[in-house]
C-alpha positions in Angstrom: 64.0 -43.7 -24.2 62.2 -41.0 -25.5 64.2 -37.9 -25.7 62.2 -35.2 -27.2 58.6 -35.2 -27.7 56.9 -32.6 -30.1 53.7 -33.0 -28.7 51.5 -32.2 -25.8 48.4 -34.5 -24.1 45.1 -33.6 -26.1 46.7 -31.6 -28.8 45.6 -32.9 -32.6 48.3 -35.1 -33.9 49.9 -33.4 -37.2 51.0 -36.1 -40.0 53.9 -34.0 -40.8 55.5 -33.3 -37.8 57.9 -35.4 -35.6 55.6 -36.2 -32.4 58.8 -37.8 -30.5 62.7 -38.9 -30.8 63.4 -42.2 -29.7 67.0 -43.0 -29.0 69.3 -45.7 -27.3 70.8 -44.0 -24.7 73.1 -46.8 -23.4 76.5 -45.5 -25.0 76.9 -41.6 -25.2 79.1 -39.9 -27.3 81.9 -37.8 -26.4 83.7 -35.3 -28.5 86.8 -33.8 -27.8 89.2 -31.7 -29.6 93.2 -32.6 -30.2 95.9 -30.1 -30.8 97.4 -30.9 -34.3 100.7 -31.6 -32.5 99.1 -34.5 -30.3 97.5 -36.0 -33.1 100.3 -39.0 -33.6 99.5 -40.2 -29.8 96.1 -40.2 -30.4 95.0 -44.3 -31.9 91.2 -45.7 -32.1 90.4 -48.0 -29.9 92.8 -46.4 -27.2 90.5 -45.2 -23.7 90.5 -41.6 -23.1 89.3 -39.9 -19.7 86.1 -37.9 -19.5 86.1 -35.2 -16.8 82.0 -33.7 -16.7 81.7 -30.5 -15.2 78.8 -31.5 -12.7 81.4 -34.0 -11.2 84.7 -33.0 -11.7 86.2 -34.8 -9.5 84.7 -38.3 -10.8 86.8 -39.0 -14.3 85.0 -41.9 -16.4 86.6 -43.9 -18.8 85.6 -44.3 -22.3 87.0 -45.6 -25.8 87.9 -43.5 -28.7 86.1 -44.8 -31.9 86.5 -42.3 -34.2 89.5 -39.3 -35.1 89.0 -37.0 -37.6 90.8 -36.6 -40.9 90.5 -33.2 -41.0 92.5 -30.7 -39.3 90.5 -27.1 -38.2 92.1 -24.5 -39.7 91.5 -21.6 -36.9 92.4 -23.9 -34.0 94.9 -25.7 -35.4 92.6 -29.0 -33.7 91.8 -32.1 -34.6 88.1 -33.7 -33.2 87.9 -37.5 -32.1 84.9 -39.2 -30.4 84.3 -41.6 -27.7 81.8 -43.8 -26.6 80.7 -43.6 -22.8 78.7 -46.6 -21.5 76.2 -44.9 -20.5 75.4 -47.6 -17.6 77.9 -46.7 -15.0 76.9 -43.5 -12.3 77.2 -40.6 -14.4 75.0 -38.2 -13.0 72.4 -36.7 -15.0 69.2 -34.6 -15.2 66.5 -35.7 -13.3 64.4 -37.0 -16.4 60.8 -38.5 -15.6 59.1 -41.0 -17.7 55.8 -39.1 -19.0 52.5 -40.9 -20.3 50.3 -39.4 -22.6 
């Protein structure tokens, strides 16, 4: 899926510029923060629920792949990351394919 493109239709193609982003889209990742305190319940590969604020009433369910090593020193946090399968109904933008 393309998910930026640097470019309009017509406009002169410039060898040193990045004309579009191509990414896999079909796991998203999610980060989240973790009080220093929880940090010994936290594990990798445990599932964490994800709560989006366009649907907050729809939780989603994904798997926590990475936890940080370090702690921040001005929240006292720890981050971790998921991975969302992007396949199930999360609502997004309304994104159209565009042809050049």
């Amino acid at each position: 899926m393309i998910v930026e493109k640097g470019v309009v239709g017509g406009e002169l193609a410039d060898p040193t510029l990045n004309l579009f982003t191509v990414a896999d889209t079909s796991n998203l990742w999610v980060w989240g923060d973790v009080y220093e305190r929880d940090r010994p319940r936290v594990k990798e590969g445990q599932k964490m629920k994800v709560i989006l604020t366009s649907d907050p009433d729809h939780p989603y369910s994904c798997t926590v792949k990475w936890i940080s090593p370090v702690i921040d020193v001005n929240t006292r946090s720890i981050k971790i990351r998921g991975e969302l399968d992007n396949s199930t109904d999360i609502p997004r933008a309304d994104v159209r394919e565009q042809s050049l």
